[in-house]
C-alpha angles and dihedrals in degrees: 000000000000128000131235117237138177121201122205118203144151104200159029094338111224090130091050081042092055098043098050094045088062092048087044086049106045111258115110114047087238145086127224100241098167145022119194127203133196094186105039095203083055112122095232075078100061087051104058085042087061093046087045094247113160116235147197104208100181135168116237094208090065095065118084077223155013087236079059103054085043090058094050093045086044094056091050088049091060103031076062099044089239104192109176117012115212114209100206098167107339105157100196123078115242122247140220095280101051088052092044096058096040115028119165093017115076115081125180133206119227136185107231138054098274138247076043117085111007122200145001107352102029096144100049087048087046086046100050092040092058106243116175096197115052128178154149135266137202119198152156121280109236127148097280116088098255091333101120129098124313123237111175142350138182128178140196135204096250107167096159126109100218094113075198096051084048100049088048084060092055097050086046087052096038099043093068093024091051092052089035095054095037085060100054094051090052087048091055093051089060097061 
């Protein structure tokens, strides 16, 4: 059986790239059913066009609310039988309808050793603050910014300055640990 997953992201994509060529290849038990953007122009775009995704590009600035563009998101997610939703870059922070819908079943990938540096700019914080271990965290979307369970973390030595060199690092450590992590889940569903 595959599974049915939505990915949400406001970027360049290599996290959703990575995700939906697992499921394309074969490793992950699932299918991609649904990409959500925040920034329609974004290239993520481009790339679920290319692997055939669906996807719902919206503008945030369009909706009376954030409640509004969540109802909508939330009726594409179950016309589609979403069953998990994969935050890979998606630079809003999810409201009460979106939990609400889908609790326990959203999970988010961030770029730091959580509980340390929350939010948007987490390696430049970690960066400027001198860590010498770096990493990457998967966890599970509540109400607090970064705040719910943690699922999964691996870190790397990283005591170099180039904020470029560093960021290449994260994408080498949350590619695998993204599609390692997304399968287990999905194994664990089965039992």
């Amino acid at each position: 059986m595959r599974h049915r997953l939505a990915v949400f992201a406001s970027g360049n994509g290599t996290n959703f790239e990575a995700i939906v060529t697992a499921c394309e290849r074969g490793e992950l038990p699932a299918e991609v059913v649904l990409m959500v953007c925040d920034k329609p122009g974004a290239r993520v775009v481009e790339r679920a066009a290319r692997h055939g995704v669906e996807t719902f590009a919206f503008a945030p600035k369009e909706y009376a609310s954030k409640a509004d563009y969540e109802r909508e998101i939330v009726e594409r997610m179950d016309s589609a039988g979403v069953e998990l939703v994969c935050l890979a870059g998606y630079m809003r922070i999810v409201g009460d309808v979106l939990l609400g819908a889908y609790a326990g079943r959203i999970i988010n990938i961030h770029p730091s050793l959580l509980p340390s540096f929350r939010g948007a700019h987490a390696i430049e914080q970690a960066l400027e603050y001198g860590v010498k271990v770096f990493g990457v965290t998967i966890h599970y979307v509540d109400a607090e910014l970064d705040g719910g369970r943690i699922i999964a973390q691996r870190a790397f030595p990283y005591e170099g300055h180039d904020l470029g060199e560093l960021e290449s690092m994260i994408h080498a450590v949350e590619h695998p640990l993204y599609v390692e992590t997304i399968g287990k889940l999905l194994n664990t569903k089965k039992e």
